[in-house]
C-alpha positions in Angstrom: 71.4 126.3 82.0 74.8 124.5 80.8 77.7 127.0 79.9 77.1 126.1 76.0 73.5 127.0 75.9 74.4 129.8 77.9 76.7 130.9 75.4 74.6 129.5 72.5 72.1 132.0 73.8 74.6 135.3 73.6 75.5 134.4 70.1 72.0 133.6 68.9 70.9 137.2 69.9 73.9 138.6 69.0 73.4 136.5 65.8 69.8 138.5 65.6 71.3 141.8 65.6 73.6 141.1 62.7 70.5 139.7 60.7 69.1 143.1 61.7 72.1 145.5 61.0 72.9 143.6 57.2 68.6 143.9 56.5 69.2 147.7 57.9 72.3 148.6 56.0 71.1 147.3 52.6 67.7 149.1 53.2 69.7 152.1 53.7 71.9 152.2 50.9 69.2 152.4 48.7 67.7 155.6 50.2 71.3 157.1 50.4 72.4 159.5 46.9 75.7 160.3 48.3 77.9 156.8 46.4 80.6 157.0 49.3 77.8 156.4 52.1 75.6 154.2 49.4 79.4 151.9 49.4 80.2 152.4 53.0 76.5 150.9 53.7 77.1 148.0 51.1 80.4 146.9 52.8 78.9 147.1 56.5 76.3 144.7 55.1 78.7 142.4 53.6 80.6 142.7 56.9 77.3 141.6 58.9 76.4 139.1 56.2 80.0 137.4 56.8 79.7 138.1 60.6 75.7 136.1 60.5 78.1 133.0 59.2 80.7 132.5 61.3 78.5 133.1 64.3 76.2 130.2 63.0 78.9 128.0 62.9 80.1 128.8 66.6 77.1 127.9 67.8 76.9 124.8 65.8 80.2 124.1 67.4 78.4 124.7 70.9 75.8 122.2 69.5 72.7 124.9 69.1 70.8 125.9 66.6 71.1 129.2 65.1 68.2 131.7 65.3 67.0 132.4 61.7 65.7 136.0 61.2 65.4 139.2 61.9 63.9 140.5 65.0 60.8 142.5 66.1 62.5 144.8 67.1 65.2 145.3 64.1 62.1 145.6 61.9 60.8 148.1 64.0 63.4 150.1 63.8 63.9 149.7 59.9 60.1 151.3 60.2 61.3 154.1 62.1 64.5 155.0 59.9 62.1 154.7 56.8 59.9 157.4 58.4 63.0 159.4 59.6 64.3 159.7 56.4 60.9 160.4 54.9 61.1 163.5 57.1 64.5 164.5 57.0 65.4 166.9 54.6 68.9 165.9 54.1 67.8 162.0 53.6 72.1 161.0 53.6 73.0 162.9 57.0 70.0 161.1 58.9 70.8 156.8 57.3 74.6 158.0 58.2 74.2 159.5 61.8 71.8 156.3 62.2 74.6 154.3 60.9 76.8 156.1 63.9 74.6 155.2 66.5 74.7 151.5 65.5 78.1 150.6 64.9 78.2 152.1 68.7 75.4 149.8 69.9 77.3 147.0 68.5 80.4 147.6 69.5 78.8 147.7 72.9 77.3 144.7 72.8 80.7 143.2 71.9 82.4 144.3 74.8 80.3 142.9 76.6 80.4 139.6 75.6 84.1 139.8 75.0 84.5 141.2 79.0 83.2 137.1 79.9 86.3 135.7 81.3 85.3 132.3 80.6 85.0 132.2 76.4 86.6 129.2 74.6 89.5 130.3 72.8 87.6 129.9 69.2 84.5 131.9 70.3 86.9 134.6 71.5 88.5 135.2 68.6 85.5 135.3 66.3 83.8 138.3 68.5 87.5 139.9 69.0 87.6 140.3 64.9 84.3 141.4 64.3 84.5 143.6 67.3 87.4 145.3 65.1 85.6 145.4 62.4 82.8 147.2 64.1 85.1 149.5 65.5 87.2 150.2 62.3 83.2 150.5 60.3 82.3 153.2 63.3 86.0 155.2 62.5 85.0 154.8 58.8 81.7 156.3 59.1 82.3 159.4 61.8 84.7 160.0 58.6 82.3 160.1 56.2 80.4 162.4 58.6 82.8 165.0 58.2 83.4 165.0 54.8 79.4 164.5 54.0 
C-alpha cells in the first residue's frame, strides 16, 4: 500500500465518522428542549458538515475517492442514543453527556493521526484545525454541562 492510499485510507474513515457525528448531532438537536444545547448541537453539525468537505478534497488531492456515507456503526449508535433518550428521564443531560463522550472520541482519533510524523504539510494543517475545533466544541460542551 502506497503512502497516499495509506493516508487516503485514514481520512476516508476519519471522513466516516464526521458523516456520523454531523447525522448524530442533527438527530440530537431535535430531541434536545434546552435552546443552548439544541444551538450548541446545530453548530457541531455545521462544524462536521464543513470538516466532511475539506477532508473530501484532501483526499482528492491524494488522488482517492471519498467514502460517501454514514457507517454501520454510526447508525447503530444513533439507534442506541434514540433508545437512551427514550429512557432517560432528563432527555437534555443524556444527547449532552453523549455529546461529551464524542467530541472525546474524536479528538482521539485526531491525535492519532496528527502523532504520524510523515503528513504532507496541507493534510497537517486541515486535521490540526479541526482537531481545535473538536477540542474548543468539547470545552464548549463540559460548559454547557454545568450550567444545564
Amino acid at each position: 500500500m502506497s503512502y497516499s492510499e495509506e493516508m487516503g485510507k485514514k481520512l476516508n474513515e476519519l471522513l466516516e465518522k464526521n458523516y456520523d457525528a454531523e447525522a448524530g448531532y442533527k438527530k440530537a438537536a431535535e430531541k434536545v428542549k434546552n435552546a443552548a444545547l439544541k444551538s450548541y448541537l446545530l453548530s457541531r453539525a455545521q462544524d462536521r458538515y464543513d470538516f466532511g468537505h475539506e477532508l473530501k478534497a484532501e483526499l482528492k488531492g491524494f488522488g482517492q475517492e471519498p467514502d460517501k456515507g454514514t457507517s454501520l456503526a454510526g447508525d447503530a449508535h444513533r439507534l442506541w442514543m434514540d433508545l437512551k433518550t427514550a429512557l432517560s428521564s432528563d432527555k437534555d443531560e443524556a444527547v449532552l453527556e453523549e455529546a461529551i463522550r464524542g467530541e472525546k472520541a474524536a479528538l482521539e482519533e485526531y491525535n492519532e493521526i496528527i502523532e504520524d510524523t510523515d503528513l504532507p504539510t496541507s493534510t497537517a494543517t486541515i486535521l490540526a484545525t479541526q482537531r481545535n475545533s473538536v477540542k474548543t466544541a468539547l470545552n464548549e460542551a463540559k460548559a454547557l454541562e454545568v450550567t444545564a
